[in-house]
KEDRENSE-381557 format. One record per atom (N, C-alpha, C): residue in one letter; chain; atom name; x negated, y negated, z. Coordinates in steps of 0.2 Angstrom, whole numbers, plus 5000, padded with zeros to 4 digits. Example, Ala and Ser with C-alpha at 12.3 -4.5 7.8 and 13.67 -1.06 7.14 Angstrom:
% KEDRENSE-381557
SITE  type  mol  atom    px    py    pz
SITE     A    A     N  4934  5028  5039
SITE     A    A    CA  4938  5022  5039
SITE     A    A     C  4934  5016  5039
SITE     S    A     N  4936  5011  5035
SITE     S    A    CA  4932  5005  5036
SITE     S    A     C  4936  5000  5039
***
This chain:
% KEDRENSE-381557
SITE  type  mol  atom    px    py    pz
SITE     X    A     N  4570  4418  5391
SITE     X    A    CA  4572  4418  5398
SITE     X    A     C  4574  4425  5400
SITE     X    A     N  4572  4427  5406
SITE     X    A    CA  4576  4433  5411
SITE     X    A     C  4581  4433  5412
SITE     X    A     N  4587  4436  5412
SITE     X    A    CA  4590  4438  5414
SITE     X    A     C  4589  4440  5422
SITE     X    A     N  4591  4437  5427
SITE     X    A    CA  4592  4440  5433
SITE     X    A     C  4597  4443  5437
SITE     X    A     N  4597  4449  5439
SITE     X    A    CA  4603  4452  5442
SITE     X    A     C  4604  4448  5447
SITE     X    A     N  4612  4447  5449
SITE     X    A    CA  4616  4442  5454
SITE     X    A     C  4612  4444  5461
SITE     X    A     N  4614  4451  5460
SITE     X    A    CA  4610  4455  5469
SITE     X    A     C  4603  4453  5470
SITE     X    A     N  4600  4451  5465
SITE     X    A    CA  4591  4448  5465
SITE     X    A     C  4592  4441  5469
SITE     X    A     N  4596  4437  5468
SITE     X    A    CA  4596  4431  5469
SITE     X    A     C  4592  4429  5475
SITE     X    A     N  4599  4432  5482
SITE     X    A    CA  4595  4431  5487
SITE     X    A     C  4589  4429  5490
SITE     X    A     N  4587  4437  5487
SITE     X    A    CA  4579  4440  5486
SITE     X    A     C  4576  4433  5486
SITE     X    A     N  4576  4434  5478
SITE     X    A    CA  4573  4427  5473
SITE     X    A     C  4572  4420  5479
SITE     X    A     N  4579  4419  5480
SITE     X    A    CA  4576  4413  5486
SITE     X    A     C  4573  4413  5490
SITE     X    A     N  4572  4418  5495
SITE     X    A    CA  4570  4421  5501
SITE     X    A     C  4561  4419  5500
SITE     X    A     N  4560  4421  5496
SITE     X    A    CA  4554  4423  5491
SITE     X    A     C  4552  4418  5489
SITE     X    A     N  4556  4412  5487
SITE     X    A    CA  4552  4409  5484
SITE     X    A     C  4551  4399  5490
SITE     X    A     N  4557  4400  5496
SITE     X    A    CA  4555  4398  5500
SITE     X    A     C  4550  4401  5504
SITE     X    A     N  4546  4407  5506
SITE     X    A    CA  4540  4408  5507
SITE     X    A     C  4534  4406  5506
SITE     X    A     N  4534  4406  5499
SITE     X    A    CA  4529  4404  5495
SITE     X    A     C  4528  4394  5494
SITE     X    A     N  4535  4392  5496
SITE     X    A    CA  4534  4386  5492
SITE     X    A     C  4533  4382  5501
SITE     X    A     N  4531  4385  5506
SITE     X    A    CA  4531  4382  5512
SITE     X    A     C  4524  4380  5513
SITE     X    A     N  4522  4374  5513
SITE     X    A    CA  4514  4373  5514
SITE     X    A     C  4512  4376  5521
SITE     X    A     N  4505  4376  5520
SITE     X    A    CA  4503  4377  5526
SITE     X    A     C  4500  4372  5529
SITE     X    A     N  4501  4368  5535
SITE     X    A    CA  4500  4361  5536
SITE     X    A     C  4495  4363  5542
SITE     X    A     N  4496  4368  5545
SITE     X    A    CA  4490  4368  5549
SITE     X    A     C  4485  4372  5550
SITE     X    A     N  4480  4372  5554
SITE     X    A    CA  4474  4377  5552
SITE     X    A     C  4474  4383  5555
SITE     X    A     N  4471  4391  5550
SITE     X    A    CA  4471  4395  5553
SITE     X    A     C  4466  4400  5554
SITE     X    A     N  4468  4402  5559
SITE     X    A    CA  4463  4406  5565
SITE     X    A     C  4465  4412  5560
SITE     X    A     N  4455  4415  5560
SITE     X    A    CA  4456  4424  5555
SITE     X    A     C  4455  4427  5561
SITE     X    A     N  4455  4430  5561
SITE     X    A    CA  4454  4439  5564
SITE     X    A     C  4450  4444  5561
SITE     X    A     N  4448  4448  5564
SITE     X    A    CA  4447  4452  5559
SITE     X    A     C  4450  4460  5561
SITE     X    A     N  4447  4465  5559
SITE     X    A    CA  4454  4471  5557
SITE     X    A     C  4454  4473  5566
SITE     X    A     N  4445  4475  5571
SITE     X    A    CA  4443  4475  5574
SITE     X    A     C  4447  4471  5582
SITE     X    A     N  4449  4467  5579
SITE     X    A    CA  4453  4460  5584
SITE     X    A     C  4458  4462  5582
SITE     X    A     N  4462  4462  5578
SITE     X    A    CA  4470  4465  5578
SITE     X    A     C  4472  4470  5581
SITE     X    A     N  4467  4476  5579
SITE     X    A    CA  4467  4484  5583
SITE     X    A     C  4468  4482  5591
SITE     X    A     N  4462  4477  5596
SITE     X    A    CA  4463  4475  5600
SITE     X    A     C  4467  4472  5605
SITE     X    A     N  4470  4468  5600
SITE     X    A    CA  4476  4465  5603
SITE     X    A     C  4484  4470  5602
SITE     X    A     N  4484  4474  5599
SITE     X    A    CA  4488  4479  5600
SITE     X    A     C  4488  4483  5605
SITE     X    A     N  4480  4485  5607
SITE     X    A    CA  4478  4488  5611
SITE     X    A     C  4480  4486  5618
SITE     X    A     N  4479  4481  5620
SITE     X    A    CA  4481  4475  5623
SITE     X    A     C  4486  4474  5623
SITE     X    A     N  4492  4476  5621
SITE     X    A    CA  4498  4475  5621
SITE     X    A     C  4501  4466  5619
SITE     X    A     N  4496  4464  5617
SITE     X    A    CA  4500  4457  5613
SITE     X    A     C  4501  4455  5608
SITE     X    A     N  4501  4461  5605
SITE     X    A    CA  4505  4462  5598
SITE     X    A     C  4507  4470  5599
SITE     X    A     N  4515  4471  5597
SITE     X    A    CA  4517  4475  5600
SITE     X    A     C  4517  4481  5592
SITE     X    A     N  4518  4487  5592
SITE     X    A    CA  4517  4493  5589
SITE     X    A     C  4521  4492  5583
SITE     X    A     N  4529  4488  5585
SITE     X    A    CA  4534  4486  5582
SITE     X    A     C  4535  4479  5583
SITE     X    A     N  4528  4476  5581
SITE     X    A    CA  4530  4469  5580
SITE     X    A     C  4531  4469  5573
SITE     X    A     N  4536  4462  5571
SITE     X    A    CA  4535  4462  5564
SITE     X    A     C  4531  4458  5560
SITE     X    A     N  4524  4460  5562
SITE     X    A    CA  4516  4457  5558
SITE     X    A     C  4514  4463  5557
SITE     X    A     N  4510  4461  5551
SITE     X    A    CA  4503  4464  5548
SITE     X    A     C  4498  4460  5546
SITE     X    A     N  4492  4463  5544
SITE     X    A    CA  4486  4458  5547
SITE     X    A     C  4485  4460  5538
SITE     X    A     N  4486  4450  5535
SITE     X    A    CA  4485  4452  5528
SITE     X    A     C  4477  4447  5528
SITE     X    A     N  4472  4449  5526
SITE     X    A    CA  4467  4444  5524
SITE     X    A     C  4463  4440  5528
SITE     X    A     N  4465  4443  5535
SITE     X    A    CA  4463  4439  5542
SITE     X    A     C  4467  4436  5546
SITE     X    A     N  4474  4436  5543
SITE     X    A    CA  4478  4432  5545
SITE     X    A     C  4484  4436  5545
SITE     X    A     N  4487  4435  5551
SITE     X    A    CA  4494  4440  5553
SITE     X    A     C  4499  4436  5549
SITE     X    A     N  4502  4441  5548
SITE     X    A    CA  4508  4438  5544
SITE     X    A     C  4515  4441  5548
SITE     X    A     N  4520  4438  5546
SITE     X    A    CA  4526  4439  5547
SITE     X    A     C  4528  4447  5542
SITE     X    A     N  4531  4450  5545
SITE     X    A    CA  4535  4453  5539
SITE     X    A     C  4541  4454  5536
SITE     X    A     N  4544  4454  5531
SITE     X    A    CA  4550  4452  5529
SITE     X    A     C  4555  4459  5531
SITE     X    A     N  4561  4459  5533
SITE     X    A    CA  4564  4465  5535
SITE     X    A     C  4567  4469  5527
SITE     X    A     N  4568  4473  5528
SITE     X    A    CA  4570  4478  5523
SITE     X    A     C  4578  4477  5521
SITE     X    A     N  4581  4476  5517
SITE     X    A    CA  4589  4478  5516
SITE     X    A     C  4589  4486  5513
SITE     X    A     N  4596  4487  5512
SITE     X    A    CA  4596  4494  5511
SITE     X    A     C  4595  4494  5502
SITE     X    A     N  4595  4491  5499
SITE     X    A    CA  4593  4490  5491
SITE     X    A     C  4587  4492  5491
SITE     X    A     N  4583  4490  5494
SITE     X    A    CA  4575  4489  5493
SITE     X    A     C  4573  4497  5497
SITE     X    A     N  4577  4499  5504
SITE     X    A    CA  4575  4505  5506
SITE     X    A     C  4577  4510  5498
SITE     X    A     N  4583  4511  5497
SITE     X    A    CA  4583  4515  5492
SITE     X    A     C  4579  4515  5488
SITE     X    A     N  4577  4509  5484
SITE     X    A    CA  4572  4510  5480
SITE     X    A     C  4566  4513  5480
SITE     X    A     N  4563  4510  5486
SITE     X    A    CA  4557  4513  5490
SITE     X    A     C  4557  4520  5491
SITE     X    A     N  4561  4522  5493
SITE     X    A    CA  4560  4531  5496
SITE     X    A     C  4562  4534  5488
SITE     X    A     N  4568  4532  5482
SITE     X    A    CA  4567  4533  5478
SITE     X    A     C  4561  4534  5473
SITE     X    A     N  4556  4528  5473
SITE     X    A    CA  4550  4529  5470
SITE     X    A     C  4545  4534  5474
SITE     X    A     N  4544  4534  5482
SITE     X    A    CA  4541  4540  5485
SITE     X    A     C  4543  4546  5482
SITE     X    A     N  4550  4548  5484
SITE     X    A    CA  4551  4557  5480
SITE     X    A     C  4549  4557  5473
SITE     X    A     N  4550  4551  5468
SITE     X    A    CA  4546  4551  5463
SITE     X    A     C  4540  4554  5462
SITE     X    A     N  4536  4549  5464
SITE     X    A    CA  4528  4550  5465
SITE     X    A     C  4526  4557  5468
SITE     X    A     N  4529  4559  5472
SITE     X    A    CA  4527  4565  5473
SITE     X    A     C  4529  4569  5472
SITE     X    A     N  4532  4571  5467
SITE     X    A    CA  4535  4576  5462
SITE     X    A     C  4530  4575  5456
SITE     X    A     N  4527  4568  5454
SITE     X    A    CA  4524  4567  5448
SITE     X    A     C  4517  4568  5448
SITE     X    A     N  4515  4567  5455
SITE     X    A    CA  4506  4568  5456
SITE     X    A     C  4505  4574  5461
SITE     X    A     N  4509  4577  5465
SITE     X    A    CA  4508  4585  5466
SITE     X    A     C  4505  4585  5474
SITE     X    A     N  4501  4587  5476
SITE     X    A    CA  4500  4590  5482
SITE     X    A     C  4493  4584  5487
SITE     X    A     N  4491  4582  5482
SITE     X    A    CA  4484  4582  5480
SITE     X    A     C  4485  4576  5481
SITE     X    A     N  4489  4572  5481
SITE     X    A    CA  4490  4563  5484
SITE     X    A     C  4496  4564  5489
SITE     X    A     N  4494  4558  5492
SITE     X    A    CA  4499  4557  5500
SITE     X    A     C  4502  4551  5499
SITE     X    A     N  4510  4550  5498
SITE     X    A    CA  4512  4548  5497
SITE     X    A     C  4516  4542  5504
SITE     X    A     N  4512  4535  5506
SITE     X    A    CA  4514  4533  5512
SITE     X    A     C  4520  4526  5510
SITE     X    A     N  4524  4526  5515
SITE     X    A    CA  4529  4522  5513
SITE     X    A     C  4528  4517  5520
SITE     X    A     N  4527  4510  5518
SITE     X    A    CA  4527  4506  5523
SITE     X    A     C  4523  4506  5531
SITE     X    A     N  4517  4512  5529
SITE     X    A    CA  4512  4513  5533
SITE     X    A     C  4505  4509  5532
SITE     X    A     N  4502  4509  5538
SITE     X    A    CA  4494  4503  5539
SITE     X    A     C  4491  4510  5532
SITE     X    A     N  4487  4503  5529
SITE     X    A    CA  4479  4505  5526
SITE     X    A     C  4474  4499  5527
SITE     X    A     N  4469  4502  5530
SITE     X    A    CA  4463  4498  5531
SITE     X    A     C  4460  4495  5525
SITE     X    A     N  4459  4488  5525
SITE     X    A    CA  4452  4485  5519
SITE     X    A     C  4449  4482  5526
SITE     X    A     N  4442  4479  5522
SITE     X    A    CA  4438  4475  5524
SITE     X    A     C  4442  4469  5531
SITE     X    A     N  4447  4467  5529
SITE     X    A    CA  4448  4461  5532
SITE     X    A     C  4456  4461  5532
SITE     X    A     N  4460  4468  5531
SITE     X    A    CA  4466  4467  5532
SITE     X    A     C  4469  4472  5533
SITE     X    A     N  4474  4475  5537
SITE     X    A    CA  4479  4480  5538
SITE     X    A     C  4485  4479  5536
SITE     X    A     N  4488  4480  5530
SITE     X    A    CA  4494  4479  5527
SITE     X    A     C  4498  4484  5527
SITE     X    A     N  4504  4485  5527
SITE     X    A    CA  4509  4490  5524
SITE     X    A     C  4513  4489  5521
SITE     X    A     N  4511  4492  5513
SITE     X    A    CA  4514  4490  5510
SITE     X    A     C  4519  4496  5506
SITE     X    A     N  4525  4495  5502
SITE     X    A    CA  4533  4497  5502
SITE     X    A     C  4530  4505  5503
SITE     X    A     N  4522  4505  5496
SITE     X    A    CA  4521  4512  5491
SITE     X    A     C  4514  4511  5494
SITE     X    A     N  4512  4519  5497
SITE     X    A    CA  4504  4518  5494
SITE     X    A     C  4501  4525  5493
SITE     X    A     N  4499  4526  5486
SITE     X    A    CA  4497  4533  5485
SITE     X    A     C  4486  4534  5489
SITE     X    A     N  4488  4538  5493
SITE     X    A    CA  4481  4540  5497
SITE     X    A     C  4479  4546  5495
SITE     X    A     N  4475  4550  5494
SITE     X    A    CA  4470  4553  5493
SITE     X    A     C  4473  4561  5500
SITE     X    A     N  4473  4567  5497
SITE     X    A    CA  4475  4572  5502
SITE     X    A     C  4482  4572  5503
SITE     X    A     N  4483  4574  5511
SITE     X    A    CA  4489  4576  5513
SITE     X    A     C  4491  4571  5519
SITE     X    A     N  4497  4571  5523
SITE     X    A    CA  4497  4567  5528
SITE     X    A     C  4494  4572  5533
SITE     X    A     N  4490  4575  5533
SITE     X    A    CA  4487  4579  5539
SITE     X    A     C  4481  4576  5538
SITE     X    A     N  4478  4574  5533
SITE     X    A    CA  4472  4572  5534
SITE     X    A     C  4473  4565  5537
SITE     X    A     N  4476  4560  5537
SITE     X    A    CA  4478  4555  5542
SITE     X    A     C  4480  4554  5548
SITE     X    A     N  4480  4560  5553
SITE     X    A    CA  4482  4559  5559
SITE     X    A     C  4479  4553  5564
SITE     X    A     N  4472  4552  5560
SITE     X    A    CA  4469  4547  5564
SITE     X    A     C  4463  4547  5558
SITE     X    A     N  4460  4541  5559
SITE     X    A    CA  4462  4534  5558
SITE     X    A     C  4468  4531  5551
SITE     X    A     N  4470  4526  5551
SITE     X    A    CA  4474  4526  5545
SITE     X    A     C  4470  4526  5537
SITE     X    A     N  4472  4527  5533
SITE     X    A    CA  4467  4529  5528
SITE     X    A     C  4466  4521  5526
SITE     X    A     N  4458  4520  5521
SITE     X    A    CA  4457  4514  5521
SITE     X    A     C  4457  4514  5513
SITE     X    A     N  4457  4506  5510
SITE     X    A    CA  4460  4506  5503
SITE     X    A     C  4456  4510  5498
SITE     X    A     N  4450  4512  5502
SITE     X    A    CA  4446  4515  5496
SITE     X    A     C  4448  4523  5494
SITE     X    A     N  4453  4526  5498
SITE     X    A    CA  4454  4531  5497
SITE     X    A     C  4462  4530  5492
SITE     X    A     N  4463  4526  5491
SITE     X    A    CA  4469  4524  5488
SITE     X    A     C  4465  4526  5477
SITE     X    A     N  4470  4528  5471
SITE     X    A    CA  4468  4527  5467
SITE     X    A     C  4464  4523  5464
SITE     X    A     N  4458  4523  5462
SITE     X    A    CA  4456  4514  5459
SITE     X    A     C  4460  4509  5455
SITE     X    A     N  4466  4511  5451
SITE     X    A    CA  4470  4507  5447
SITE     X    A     C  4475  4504  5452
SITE     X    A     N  4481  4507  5457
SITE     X    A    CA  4483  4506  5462
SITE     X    A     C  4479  4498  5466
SITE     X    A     N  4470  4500  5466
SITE     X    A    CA  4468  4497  5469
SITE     X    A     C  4466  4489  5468
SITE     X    A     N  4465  4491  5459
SITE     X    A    CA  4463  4482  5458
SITE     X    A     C  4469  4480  5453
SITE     X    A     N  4475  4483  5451
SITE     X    A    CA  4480  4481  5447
SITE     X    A     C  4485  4481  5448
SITE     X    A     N  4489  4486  5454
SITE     X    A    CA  4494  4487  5458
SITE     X    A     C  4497  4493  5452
SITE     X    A     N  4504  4495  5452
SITE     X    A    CA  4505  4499  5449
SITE     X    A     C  4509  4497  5443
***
């Protein structure tokens, strides 16, 4: 058995009520195209707390300052360890097929100049990153 750190616990529940909550009713997909539009549209706002995982907006979960630490820690990381030559995004859209997530890390391909527009899509991300996570 794990030892779990006391400060995980919350998390831990947080977490695992998310997960353990059925889904009782039926859901309406989207696709990337429809979400871009509705933000356009302003019915979803810039700074709502959704991301579109797998067709399906999801909630997102807010940040504590443990987890911000972590996260910008591992950024300055990564970019000191991979160099110039990957772009290190924290908590910004990456395009797939059928989702726009933002997730904590995401290493992309270039600089953030090359990004201005549009957001980089998962195929520019490493291939290991892309089918194993890190």
């Amino acid at each position: 058995m794990v030892a779990v750190p006391a400060s995980w616990t919350s998390v831990l529940r947080q977490l695992v009520r998310i997960v353990l909550i059925p889904v009782t009713e039926h859901l309406w997909r989207i696709s990337v195209d429809q979400y871009h539009a509705m933000i356009g549209a302003g019915i979803i706002g810039e700074n709502d707390p959704v991301e579109l995982l797998e067709g399906i907006l999801v909630a997102k979960l807010s940040n504590n300052t443990g987890h911000i630490f972590i996260t910008e820690s591992l950024r300055r990381w990564l970019e000191k360890a991979l160099g110039p030559q990957w772009y290190i995004r924290c908590q910004e859209p990456l395009v797939t097929e059928d989702s726009q997530p933002e997730p904590d890390i995401a290493v992309v391909r270039g600089s953030f100049r090359d990004y201005r527009r549009p957001h980089p899509a998962a195929s520019e991300a490493p291939p290991r990153s892309r089918s194993t996570g890190w």
